[in-house]
BANUKOL-23665 format. One record per residue (C-alpha): x, y, z; residue in three letters. Coordinates in pm, whole numbers, padded with zeros to 5 digits, always signed. Layout:
BEGIN
XYZALA ...
REM end
This chain:
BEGIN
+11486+09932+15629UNK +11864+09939+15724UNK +11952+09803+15328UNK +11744+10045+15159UNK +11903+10338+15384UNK +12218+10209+15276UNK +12147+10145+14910UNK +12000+10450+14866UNK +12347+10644+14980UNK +12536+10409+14804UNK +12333+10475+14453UNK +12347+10871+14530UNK +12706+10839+14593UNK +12740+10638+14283UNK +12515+10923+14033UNK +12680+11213+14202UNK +13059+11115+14133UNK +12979+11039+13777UNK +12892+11357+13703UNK +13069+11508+13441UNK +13182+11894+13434UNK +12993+12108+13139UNK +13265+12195+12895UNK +13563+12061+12823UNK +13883+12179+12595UNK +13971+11918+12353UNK +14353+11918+12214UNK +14479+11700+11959UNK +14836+11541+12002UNK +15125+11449+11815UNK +15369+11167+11843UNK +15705+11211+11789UNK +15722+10788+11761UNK +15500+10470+11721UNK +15578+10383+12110UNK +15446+10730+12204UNK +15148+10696+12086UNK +15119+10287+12162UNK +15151+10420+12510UNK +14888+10636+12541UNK +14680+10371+12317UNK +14710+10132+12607UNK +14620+10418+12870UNK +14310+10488+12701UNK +14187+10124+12715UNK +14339+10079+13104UNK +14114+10370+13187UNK +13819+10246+12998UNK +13860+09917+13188UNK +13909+10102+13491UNK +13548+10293+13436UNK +13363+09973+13323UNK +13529+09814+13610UNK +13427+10083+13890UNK +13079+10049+13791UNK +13031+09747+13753UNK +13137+09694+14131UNK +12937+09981+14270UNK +12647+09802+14030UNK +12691+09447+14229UNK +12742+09653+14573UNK +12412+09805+14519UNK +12274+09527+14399UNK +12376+09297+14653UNK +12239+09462+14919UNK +11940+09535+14773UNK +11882+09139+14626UNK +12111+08933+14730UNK +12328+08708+14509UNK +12073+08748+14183UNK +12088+09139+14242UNK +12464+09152+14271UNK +12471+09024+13926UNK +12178+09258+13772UNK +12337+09511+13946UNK +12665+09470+13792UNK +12509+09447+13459UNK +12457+09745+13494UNK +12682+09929+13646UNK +12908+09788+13372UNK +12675+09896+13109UNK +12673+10262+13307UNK +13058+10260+13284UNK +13069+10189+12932UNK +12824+10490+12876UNK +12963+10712+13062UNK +13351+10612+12908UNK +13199+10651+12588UNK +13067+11005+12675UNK +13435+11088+12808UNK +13592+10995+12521UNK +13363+11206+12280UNK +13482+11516+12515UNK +13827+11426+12479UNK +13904+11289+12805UNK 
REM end
């Protein structure tokens, strides 16, 4: 009874931070060099490894308590898959 409790808070927690806000303002930017723009380049993949990465740990959190081992790994399955989804949906609003 306890683990479900807990799971339960732990997957609302999880679905309510991921919400993202209704309309976003998308800019376009311009490099004034190569290293510019190779720098933000590599911040765009550290923060999609960063959202991948944060879900697929709340995923195996979730998942462990509510299977064990086996349902740490489904569960960070897909919480990865979640973060890649919701990175993808990110990017599309320019974030």
């Amino acid at each position: 009874m306890k683990k479900r409790i807990i799971s339960a808070v732990l997957s609302a927690g999880l679905f309510v931070t991921t919400a993202a806000p209704g309309v976003a303002a998308v800019r376009q930017r311009r490099y004034t060099s190569a290293a510019q723009a190779r720098r933000a380049r590599h911040k765009r993949h550290v923060r999609t490894a960063k959202r991948v990465g944060v879900g697929a740990a709340g995923g195996a959190a979730v998942g462990a308590l509510a299977g064990g081992g086996k349902g740490a790994g489904i569960g960070a399955a897909a919480g990865a898959g979640a973060g890649a989804l919701y990175d993808r949906q990110k990017r599309k609003h320019g974030h």
